[in-house]
C-alpha positions in Angstrom: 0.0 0.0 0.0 1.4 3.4 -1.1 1.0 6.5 1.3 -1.0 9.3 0.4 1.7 12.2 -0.1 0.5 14.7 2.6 0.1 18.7 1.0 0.8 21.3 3.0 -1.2 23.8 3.0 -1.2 27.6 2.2 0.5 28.8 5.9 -0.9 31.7 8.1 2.0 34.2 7.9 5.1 34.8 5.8 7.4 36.1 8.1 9.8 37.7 6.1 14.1 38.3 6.6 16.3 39.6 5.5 19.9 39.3 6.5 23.0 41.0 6.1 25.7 40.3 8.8 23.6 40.2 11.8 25.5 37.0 13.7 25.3 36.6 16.4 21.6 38.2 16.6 20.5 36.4 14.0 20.4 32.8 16.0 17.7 34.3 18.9 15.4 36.0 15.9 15.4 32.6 14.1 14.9 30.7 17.1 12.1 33.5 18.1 10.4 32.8 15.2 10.6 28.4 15.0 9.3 28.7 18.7 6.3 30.9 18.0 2.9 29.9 19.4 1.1 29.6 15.9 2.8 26.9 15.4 5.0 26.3 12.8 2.6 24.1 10.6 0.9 27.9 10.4 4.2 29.7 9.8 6.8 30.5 6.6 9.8 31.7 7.3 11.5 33.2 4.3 15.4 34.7 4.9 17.1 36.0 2.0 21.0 36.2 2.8 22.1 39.2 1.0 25.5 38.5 0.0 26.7 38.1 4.1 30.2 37.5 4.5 30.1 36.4 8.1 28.5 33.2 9.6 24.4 34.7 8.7 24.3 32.3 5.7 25.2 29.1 7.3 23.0 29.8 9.8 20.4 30.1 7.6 21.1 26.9 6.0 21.0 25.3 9.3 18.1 26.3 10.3 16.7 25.2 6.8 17.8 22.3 7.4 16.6 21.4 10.6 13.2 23.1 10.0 12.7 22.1 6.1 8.9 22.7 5.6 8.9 26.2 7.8 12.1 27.5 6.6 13.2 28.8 3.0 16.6 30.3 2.3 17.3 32.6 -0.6 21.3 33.5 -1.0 21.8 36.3 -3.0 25.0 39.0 -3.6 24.8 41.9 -1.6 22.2 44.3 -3.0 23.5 47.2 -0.7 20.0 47.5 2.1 17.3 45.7 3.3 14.7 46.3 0.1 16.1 44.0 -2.5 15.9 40.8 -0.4 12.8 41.7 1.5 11.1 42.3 -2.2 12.9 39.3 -3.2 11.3 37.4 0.0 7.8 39.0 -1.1 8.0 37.2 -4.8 8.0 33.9 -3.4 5.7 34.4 0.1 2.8 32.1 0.5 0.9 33.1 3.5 -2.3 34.8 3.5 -0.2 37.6 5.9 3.4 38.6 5.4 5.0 39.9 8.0 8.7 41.6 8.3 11.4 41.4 11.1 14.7 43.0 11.4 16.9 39.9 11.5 19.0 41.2 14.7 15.1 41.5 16.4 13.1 39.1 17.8 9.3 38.1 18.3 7.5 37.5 21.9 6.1 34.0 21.8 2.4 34.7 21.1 3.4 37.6 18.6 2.2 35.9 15.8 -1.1 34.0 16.8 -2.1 37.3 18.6 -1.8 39.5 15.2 -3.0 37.2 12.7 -5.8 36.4 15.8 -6.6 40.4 15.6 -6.4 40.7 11.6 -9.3 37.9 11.5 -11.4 38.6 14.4 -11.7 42.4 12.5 -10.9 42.5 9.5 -7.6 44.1 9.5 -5.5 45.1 6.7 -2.7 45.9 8.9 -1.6 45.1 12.1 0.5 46.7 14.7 1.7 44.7 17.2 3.2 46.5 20.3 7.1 46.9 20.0 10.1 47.7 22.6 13.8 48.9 22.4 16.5 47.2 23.7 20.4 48.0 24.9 18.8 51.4 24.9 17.2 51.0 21.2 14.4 54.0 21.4 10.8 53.0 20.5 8.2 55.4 20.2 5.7 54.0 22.5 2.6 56.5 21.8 0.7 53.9 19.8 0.6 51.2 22.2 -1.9 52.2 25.3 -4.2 50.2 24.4 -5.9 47.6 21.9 -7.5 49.4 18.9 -9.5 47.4 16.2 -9.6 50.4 14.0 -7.1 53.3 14.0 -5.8 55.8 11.0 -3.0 57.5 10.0 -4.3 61.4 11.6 -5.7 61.0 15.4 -3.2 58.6 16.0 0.0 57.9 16.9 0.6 55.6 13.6 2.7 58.4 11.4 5.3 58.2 14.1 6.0 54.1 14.0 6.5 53.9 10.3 8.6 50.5 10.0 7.7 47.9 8.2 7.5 45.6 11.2 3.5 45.4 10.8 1.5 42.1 9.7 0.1 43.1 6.2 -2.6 41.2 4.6 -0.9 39.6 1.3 -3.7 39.9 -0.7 -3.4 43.9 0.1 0.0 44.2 -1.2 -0.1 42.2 -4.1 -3.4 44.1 -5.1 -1.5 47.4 -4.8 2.1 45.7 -5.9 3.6 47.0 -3.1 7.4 46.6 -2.9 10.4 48.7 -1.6 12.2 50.9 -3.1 15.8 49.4 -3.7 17.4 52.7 -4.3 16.7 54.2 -0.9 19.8 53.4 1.1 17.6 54.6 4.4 14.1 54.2 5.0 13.0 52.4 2.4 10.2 50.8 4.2 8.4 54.2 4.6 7.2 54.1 1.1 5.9 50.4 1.7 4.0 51.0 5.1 2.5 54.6 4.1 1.3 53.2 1.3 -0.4 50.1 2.7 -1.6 52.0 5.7 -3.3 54.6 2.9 -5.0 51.7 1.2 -6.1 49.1 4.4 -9.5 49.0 4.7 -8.2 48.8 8.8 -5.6 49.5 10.7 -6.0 47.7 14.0 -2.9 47.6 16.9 -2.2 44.8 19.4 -1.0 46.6 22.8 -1.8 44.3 25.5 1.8 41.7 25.0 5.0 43.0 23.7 4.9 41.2 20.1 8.2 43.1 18.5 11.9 43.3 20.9 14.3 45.8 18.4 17.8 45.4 19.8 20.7 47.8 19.2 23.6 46.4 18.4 26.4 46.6 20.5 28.5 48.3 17.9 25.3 50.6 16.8 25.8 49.4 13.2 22.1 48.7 12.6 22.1 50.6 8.8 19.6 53.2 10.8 22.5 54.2 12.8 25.4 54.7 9.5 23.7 56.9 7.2 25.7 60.6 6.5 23.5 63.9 6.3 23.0 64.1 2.6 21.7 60.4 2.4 19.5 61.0 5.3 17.9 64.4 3.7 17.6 62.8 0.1 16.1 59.6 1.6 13.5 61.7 3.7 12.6 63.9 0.6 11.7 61.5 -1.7 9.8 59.5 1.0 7.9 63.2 2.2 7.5 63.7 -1.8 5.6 60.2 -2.0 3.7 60.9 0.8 2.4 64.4 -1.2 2.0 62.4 -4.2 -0.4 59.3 -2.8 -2.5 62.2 -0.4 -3.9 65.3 -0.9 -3.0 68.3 1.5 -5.1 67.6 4.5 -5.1 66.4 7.9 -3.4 63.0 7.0 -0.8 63.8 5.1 0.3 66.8 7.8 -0.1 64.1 10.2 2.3 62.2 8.4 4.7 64.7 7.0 4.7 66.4 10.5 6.6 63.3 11.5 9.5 63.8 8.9 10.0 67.5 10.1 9.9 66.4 13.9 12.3 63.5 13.8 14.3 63.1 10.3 14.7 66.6 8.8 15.6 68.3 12.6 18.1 65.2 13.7 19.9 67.0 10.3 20.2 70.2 12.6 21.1 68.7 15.8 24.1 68.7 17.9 26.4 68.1 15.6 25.3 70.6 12.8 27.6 73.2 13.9 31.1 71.1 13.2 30.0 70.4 9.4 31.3 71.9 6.7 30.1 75.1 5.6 29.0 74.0 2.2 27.5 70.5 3.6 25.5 73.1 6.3 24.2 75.0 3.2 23.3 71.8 1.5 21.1 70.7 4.3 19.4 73.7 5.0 18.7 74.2 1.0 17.0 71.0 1.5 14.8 71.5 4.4 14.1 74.9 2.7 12.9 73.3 -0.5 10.5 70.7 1.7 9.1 73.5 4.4 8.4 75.5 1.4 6.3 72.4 -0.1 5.3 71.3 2.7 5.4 73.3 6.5 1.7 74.2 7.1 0.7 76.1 9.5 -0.8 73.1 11.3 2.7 71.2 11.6 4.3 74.3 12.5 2.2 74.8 15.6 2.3 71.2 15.8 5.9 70.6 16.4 7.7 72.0 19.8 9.1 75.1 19.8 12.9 73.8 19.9 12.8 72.0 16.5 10.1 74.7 15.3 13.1 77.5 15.6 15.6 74.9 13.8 13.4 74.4 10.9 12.4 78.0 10.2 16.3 78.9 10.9 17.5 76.5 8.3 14.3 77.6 5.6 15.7 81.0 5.9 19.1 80.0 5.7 20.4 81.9 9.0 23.4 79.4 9.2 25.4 81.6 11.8 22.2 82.0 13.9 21.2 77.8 13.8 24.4 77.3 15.1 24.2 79.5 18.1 20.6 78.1 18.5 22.5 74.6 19.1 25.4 74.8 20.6 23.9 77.4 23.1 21.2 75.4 24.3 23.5 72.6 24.8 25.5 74.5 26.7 23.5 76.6 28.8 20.1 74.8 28.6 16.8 76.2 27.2 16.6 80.0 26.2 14.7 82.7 28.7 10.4 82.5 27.7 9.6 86.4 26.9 6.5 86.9 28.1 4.0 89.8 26.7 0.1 89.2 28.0 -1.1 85.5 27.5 1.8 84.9 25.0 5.1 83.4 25.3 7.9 83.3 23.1 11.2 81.3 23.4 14.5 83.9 22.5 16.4 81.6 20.2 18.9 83.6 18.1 16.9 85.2 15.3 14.1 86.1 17.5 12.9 89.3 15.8 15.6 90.0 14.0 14.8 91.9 11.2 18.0 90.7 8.7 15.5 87.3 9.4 12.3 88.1 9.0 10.8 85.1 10.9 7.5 85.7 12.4 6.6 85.3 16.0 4.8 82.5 15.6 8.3 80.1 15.1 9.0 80.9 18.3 6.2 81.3 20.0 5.1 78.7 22.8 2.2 76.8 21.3 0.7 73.7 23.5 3.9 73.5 24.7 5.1 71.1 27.4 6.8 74.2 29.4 7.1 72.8 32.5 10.0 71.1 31.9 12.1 74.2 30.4 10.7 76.3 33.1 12.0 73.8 35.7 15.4 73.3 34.4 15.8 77.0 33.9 14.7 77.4 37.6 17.6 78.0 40.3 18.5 79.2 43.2 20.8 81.7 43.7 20.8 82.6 47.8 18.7 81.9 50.7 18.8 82.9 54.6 16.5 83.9 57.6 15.4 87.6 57.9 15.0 87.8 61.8 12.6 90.7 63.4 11.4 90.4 67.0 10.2 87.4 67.8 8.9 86.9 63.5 10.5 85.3 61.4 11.0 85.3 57.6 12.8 83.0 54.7 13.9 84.9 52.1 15.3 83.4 48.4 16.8 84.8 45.4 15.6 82.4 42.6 16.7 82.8 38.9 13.6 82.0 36.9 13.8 81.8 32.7 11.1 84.0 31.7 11.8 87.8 30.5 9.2 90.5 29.7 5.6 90.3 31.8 6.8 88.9 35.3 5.4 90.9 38.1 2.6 88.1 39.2 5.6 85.5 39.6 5.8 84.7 43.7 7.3 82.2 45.7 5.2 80.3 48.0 5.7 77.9 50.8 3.3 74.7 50.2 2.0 72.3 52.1 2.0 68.8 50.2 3.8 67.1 48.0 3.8 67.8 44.1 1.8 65.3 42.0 3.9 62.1 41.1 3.5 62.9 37.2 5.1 67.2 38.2 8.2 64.2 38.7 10.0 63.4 35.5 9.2 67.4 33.9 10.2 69.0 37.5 6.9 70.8 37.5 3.8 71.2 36.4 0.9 73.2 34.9 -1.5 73.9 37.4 -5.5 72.8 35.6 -7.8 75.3 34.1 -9.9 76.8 37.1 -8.1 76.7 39.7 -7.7 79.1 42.4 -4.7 80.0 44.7 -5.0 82.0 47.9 -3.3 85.5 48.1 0.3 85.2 48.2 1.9 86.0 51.8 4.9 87.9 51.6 7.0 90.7 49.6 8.3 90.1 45.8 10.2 92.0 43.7 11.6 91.0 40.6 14.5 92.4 38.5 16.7 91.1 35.3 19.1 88.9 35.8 22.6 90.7 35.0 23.3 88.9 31.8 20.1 89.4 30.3 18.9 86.4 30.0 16.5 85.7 32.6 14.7 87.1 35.8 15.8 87.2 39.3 12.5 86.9 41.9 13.6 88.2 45.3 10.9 86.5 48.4 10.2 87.2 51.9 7.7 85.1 53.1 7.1 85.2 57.1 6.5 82.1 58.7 3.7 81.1 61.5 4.2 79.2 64.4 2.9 75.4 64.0 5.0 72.1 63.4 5.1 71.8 59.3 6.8 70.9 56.5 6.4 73.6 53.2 7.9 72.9 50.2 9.6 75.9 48.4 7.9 76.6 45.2 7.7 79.5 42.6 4.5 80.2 40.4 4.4 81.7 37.2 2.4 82.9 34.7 3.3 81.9 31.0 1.2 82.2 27.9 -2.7 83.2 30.0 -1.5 79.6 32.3 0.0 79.2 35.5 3.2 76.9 36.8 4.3 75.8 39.7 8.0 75.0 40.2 9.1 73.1 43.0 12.8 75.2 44.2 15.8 72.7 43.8 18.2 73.2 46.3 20.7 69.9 45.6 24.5 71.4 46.3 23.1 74.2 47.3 24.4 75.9 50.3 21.0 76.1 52.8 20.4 78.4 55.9 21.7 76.9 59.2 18.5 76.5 61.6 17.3 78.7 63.6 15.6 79.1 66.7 13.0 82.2 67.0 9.7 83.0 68.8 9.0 83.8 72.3 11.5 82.6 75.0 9.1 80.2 77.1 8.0 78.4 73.7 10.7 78.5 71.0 10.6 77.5 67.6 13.1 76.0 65.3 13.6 76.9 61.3 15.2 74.6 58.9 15.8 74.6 55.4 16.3 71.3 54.1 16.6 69.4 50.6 14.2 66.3 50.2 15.4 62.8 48.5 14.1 64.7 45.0 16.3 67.7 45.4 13.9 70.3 46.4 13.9 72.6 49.0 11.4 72.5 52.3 10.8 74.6 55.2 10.4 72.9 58.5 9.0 74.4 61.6 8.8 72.7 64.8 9.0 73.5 68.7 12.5 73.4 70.3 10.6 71.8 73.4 7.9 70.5 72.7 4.9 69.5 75.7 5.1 66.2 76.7 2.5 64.2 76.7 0.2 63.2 79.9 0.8 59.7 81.2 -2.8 58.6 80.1 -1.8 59.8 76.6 1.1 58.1 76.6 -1.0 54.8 78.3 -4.0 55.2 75.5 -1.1 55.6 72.6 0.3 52.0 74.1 -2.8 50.4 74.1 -3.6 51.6 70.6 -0.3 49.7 69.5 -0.8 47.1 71.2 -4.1 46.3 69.8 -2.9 46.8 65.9 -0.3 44.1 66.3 -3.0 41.5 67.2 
């Protein structure tokens, strides 16, 4: 009797490779993908070697050999990037999904069955499966608070996680014959995800199990990490000139283009901008001039923060001196001083009304900014004592704050309470629409700093007898909303106590830095009563009984 020859059938997912030197990485991505939950009578794996010269290729082949009906290996000469062989891979795919991993990544176990689980259960065209740096890899992490069946490209955080490492419904991107382009040396799987993203029916993300791990290499030669300037700017025109060509001007496309100007076109005109050439620094700025001409609306511009907002209107007007000074000063020194006039705010970069410029306001003015973090760091105290009278007692502080222009409501106030965890990471906080503050206790003047570049708010604030702890806190007024800035006080030199008060019941002052580097105010009685022996009896009872 002859055995029926068993056919396989058509698989779930293609999960698609390709591989260029990536040993010793490659090993735990391949493994991560044989050992996947959707078992691998549901999986194709196809890796296309292109042209490695290290041990990637026999490691495919080992694999291939070991795992014969999953895994297919394509070796091809080295095409130059990751397009070729990934449109190489997509010729031969079978599954009814194809979906692509960087071959020094690797998968969670249930990545798989969870996506292609999601694509079916709605519908999806595309899926985005929740994805984590690691060895400090960064990950934009916007898109993945929650499980969405149905997200697009405006309203969403989708413009800003653009790789191709998405399940794509095959049937999607044969319709469209989507493919890479080859001649993109870097990010030529922009073209390939906007464009599917543009024509899924759905767009649905997976957030609830971390499908995606994208490592860093140890020697940071992931080809994201080796591209020079003028690669990077052509590469992101062409990909922001697709993007115009397959949407009309709209919500969508800004949402999308905003991207390019936040992240690729301003890393051109980052830190180290001002060491180029001059002629390469003209290059790039002649190319972000030619793309904000095409394509900076007014809703990216208000969009984007004000810091890259400056760069990009510095390098469209071709103010190459006053780019540099932008940069390298705000490394140096931190954030410019916020000029304040009414309810508006406007960050002094260099070329802030300067009429050889021409730039209006509105590049540097502070629109839905996060400003508590630039008020924060710009915050610091210069000097603080005690300011005895009779038997009062006042704390008085010199704090540098980085506003100019419209600051005679700024006061210092002593707080009872700790600052809201999430004031934390920024240093401080905006306080919420509505709210209302007692009248300030105390005398404040305010004067400019002597170089100009910020304000100096002088304090006296009396203190009352009781047994407290008051944190040390400015508030502020920026752009019609109000700040509160915890005072840091870490190696700072602080008052010695003091004792004040009347002679049979003294009092003791202290100024003190907390474990998060900001300054409090304790009072407390040098002697205080002590306590009856029935107190002290009930109080032992009391503990006595919460130990049972």
């Amino acid at each position: 009797m002859v055995a029926e020859h068993q056919v396989r059938t058509a698989p779930d997912v293609s999960v698609i490779v390709a591989v260029y030197n990536t040993m010793p990485y490659l090993t735990e991505c391949l493994n991560s993908l044989v050992g996947q939950s959707i078992g691998r009578e549901r999986l194709e794996i196809v890796a296309v070697d292109d042209g490695s010269t290290d041990d990637s290729g026999a490691e495919l082949d080992r694999f291939a050999e070991r795992y014969p009906d999953t895994v297919k290996v394509i070796h091809q000469a080295n095409s130059g990037g990751p397009a070729a062989p990934s449109n190489r891979a997509l010729d031969v795919a079978t599954g009814r999904y194809v979906y692509f991993i960087g071959s020094d990544d690797y998968l969670g176990e249930e990545a798989l069955e969870r996506m292609v689980a999601c694509a079916d259960e709605h519908g999806s065209d595309v899926v985005v499966g929740k994805m984590v740096g690691t060895n400090g890899r960064y990950v934009h992490q916007a898109l993945y608070k929650k499980n969405d069946p149905d997200i697009g490209l405006s309203g969403s955080a989708l413009p800003w996680t653009l790789a191709n490492t998405k399940l794509f419904r095959r049937d999607l991107v044969e319709r469209h014959t989507l493919r890479f382009p080859e001649h993109l040396p870097v990010g030529s799987d922009q073209p390939f995800t906007i464009e599917a993203c543009v024509r899924a029916r759905k767009i649905s993300v997976v957030a609830d199990y971390t499908c995606y791990y994208a490592v860093k290499r140890g020697d940071a030669s992931n080809i994201t990490y080796r591209a020079d300037h003028l690669a990077r700017l052509r590469c992101t025109a062409e990909i922001m000139d697709f993007t115009a060509d397959l949407l009309e001007a709209g919500p969508e496309r800004d949402a999308i283009l905003r991207r390019h100007f936040t992240w690729e076109l301003a890393k051109l005109v980052q830190d180290d901008f001002p060491a180029l050439g001059r002629d390469l620094q003209r290059d790039i700025c002649a190319g972000i001039a030619r793309l904000a001409d095409a394509y900076f609306t007014d809703g990216i511009r208000d969009a984007m923060d004000v810091k890259r907002r400056v760069r990009i209107c510095l390098a469209r007007a071709g103010a190459i001196d006053e780019l540099c000074e932008a940069i390298t000063s705000e490394k140096r020194h931190g954030a410019p001083p916020f000029v304040v006039e009414g309810d508006r705010a406007y960050a002094r970069y260099p070329g802030f009304r300067d009429p050889r410029i021409g730039l209006p306001d509105r590049c540097y003015e502070l629109v839905g900014e996060a400003v508590p973090g630039r008020l924060a760091k710009g915050t610091e105290l210069l000097a603080s004592a005690w300011e005895q009278e009779g038997e009062g007692i006042a704390y008085t502080a010199s704090v540098r704050i980085p506003v100019l222009g419209d600051v005679d409501g700024a006061v210092l106030r002593l707080v009872h309470g700790a600052m809201p965890q999430k004031a934390d990471k920024p240093g401080a906080r905006k306080l919420p629409g509505g709210h209302s503050l007692p009248a300030p206790v105390g005398h404040f003047t305010t004067q400019p700093a002597e170089d100009g570049a910020a304000t100096v708010l002088h304090a006296r604030v009396p203190l009352e007898r009781r047994e407290v702890k008051l944190g040390v806190r400015v508030y502020l007024d920026v752009a019609g909303a109000t700040y509160e800035i915890p005072v840091r006080g870490k190696g700072k030199p602080m008052p010695l106590s003091r004792r004040w008060g009347r002679y049979e019941d003294p009092y003791r002052a202290a100024a003190l830095v907390n474990d998060k580097g900001r300054v409090v105010v304790a009072t407390a009685r040098m002697f205080p009563p002590k306590k009856s022996l029935a107190s002290r009896m009930k109080a032992t009872l009391v503990r006595g009984s919460k130990r049972k």
